[in-house]
N, C-alpha and C positions, 0 to 999 in steps of 0.2 A: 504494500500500500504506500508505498512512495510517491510523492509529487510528480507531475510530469514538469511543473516547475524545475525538477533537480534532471531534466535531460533537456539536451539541446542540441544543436548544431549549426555547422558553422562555415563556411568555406574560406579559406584562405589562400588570397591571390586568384581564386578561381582552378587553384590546381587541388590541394590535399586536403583533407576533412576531417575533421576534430568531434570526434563524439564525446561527449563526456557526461558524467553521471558519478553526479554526488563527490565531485573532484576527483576521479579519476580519468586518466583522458586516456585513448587510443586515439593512434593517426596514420591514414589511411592514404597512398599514394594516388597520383592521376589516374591509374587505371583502376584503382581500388573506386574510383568515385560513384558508380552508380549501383554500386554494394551497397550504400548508408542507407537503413532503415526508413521509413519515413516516423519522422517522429513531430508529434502535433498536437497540440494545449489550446483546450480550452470545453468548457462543458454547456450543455442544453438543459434546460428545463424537464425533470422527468416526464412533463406529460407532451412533451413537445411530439411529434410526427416526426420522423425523420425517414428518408432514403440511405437502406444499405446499398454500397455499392462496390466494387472491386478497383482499388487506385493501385499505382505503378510506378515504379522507379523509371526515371529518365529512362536508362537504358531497359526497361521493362524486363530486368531479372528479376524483380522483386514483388509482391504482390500483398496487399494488404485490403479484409473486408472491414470497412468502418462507415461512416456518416459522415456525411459535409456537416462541420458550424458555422462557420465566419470565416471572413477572410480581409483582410488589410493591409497597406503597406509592402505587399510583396510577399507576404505568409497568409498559409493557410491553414486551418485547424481544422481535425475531425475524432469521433472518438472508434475506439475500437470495435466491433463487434464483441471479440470473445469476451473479453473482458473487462468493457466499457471503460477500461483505459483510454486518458486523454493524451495528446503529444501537440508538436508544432514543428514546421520545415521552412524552409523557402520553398515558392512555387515553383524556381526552376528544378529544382528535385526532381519532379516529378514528370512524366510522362506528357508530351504534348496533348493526348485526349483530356487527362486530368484537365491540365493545364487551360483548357477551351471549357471542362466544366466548370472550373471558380470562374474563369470570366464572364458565363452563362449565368451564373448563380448573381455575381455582385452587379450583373446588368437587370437584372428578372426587379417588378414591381417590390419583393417580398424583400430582395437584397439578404441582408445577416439579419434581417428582425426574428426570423425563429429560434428560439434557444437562446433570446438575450433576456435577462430581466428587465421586469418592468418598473418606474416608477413607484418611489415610496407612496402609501395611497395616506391620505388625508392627515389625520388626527395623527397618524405616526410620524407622516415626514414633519409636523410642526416639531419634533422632538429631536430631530437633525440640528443640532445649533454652531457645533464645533464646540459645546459644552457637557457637564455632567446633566441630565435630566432626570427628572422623577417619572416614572410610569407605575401603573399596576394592572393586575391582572392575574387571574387562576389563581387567586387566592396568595398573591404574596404583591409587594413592592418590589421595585429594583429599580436601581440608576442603569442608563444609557448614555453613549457615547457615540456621537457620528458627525461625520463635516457636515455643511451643508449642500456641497454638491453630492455626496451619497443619496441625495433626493432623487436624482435622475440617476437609472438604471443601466447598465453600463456590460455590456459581453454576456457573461453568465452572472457577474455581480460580486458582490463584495466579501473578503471572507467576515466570519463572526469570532467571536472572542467570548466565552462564558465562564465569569470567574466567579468559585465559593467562597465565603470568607472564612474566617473560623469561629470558634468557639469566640460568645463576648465582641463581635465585631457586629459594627455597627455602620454600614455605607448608604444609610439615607439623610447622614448628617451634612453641615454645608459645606463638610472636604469632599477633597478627591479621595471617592473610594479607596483605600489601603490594598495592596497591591494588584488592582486593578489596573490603577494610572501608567504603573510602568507602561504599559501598550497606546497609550495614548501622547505619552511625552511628546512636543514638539518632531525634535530629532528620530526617533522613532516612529513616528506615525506619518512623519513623509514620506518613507520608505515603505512602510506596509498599511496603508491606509484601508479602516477596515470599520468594522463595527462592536462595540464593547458592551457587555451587560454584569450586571452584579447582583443579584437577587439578595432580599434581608432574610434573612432565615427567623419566622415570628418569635420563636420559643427556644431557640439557641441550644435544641436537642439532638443535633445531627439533620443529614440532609436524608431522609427515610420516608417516606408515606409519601403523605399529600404535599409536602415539601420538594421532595424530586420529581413527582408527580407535573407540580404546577411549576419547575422549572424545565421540561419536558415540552411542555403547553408552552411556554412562553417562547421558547425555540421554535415552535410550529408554527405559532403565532405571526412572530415575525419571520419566517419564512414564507407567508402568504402577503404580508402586508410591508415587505422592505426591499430591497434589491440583495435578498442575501443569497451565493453562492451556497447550494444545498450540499456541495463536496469539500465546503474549505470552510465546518464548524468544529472551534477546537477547544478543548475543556479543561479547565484546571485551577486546582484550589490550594489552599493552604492548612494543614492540621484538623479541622475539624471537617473544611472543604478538600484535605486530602481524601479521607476516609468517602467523602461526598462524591469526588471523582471518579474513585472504584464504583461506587456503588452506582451512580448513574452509567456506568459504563456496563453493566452488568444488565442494566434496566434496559436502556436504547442501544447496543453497540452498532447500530445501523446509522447510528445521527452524527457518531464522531470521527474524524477525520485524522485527529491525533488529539493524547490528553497529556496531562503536566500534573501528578502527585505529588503537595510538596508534604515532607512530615506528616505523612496518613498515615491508612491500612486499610487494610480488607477481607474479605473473602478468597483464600486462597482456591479452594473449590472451585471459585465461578470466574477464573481467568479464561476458561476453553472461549465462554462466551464471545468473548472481546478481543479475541489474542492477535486478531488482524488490526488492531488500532495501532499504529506507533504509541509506544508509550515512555516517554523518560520520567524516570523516579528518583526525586532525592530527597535528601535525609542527615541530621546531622548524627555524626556519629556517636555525641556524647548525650541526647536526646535524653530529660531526665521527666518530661511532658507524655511523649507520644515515644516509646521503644523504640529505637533505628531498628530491632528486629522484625518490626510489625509492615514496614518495606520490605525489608530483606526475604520477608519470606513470601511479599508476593513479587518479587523481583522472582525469586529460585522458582518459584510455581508459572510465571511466565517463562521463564526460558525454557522449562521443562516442557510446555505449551508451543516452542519453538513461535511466540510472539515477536513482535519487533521492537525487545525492550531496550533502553537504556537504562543506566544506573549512576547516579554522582556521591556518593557519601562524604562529608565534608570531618573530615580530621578533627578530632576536637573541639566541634560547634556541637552548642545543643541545641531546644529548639525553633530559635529567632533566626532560620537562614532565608525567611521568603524574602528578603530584600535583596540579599545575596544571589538566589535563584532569578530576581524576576530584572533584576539589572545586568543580568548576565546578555550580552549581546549573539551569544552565540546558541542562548535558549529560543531569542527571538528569531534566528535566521531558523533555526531548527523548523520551529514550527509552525513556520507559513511559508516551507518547503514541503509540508505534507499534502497530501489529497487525497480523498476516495476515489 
């Protein structure tokens, strides 16, 4: 379940080709050239219609069943048949017939409008401000975070950000939600501009029942009423919201894209569920709050689940490292590299 964000390609000088994926690069000589895969990013609306159809490498050795999306700028995107994997190429890639199909497609009345999202609808996009907002709904409160050009709908759309808090945390006050903001900072959020939500947890008893329940709902929610990308929503909490992460992951694993446990635990049992989410989990290791074993052990139950887990245990810290986690610059490249 990797991003197709983390594949690309590339040509250079017009001679050799550079595949790479997840920083690792192969490189491909002039005659190696019309060997390169097609590879193409970006995704459609589940209920969208779309044409399977058979596309072709320049030199038509290569053959791949997918879907037209969009097309711009010289690329084009489609998602896979097998396994509704997305990617992105240049259109010279690709076989002269292709090549007269995206022209056919971006000339036609319809153009890329199919599979883009649409427009934030009414009462929500007022909540677009480039600020923290109050919303409610399914039985909880929670702040929200969006520019205001996230009003208008955009490719497939934007990704989501759904943060727990923990125990005693309180994000309907008039700060920036506690480690929610990290995604939002200035500096950070020009680079991955996206949508942010924090739910208040009423009764400060864990995220269980009608609490995961109505954060589930409010995910749906605004998946009908926002321009959110339904393959690039990603979950993660702190301590009480760690424990909340496993467990909504256990609940939905169909909704997460990739999640983020900081100082939880879980259910080691009900890893099989979810074992296709990427998961990075950390934890301090002198944790006298929340057990570093109480990770560990659903770390060891994921890997034995052959998941796509990561793990970070921090030497010596106990349990105050979500600052440390959530300013970490290379948690945020992490994950808004993932995708369904």
């Amino acid at each position: 379940m990797r991003s197709a964000c983390a594949f690309y390609a590339s040509f250079i000088h017009g001679a050799a080709i550079s595949l790479h994926e997840d920083g690792d690069v192969a490189t491909f000589g002039p005659a190696m050239k019309g060997l390169l895969p097609i590879i193409l990013l970006v995704l459609v609306s589940s209920f969208a219609e779309a044409e399977m159809r058979e596309w072709k490498t320049a030199d038509e050795s290569k053959t791949l069943v997918a879907e037209y999306v969009s097309s711009r700028d010289g690329k084009v995107t489609i998602r896979r048949k097998r396994d509704r994997r997305t990617f992105t190429l240049d259109l010279t890639a690709l076989s002269e017939k292709d090549q007269d199909y995206v022209r056919q497609r971006e000339d036609s009345p319809a153009g890329n409008d199919p599979g883009e999202a649409g427009d934030a609808d009414g009462e929500f996009a007022k909540l677009l401000t480039g600020d923290w907002e109050r919303a409610e709904g399914h039985g909880l409160k929670y702040r929200i975070f969006g520019a205001r050009k996230l009003r208008k709908g955009k490719g497939p759309g934007y990704p989501l950000v759904v943060y727990l808090h923990g125990r005693g945390g309180d994000v309907m006050t008039p700060e920036e939600p506690w480690g929610a903001r990290a995604f939002t900072r200035d500096d950070n959020y020009r680079r991955r501009t996206c949508f942010v939500i924090s739910p208040q947890n009423p009764d400060q008893q864990g995220w269980v029942g009608t609490k995961a329940d109505g954060v589930v709902e409010i995910v749906k929610e605004l998946l009908k009423k926002l321009p959110v990308d339904p393959d690039r929503i990603y979950l993660t909490g702190y301590s009480m919201g760690g424990y909340g992460t496993f467990q909504l992951l256990s609940q939905e694993p169909r909704m997460w894209a990739a999640a983020v446990p900081v100082a939880g635990g879980g259910n080691p049992g009900a890893v099989r569920d979810y074992r296709k989410v990427p998961i990075w989990v950390f934890h301090g290791a002198e944790d006298k709050v929340v057990p570093v074993g109480q990770s560990q052990a659903m770390v060891e139950a994921l890997k034995e689940a052959r998941s796509d887990v990561k793990y970070t245990e921090f030497a010596g810290a106990g349990h105050g490292v979500a600052d440390r986690v959530y300013d970490d610059e290379k948690l945020h490249e992490w994950i808004f590299e993932q995708g369904r």
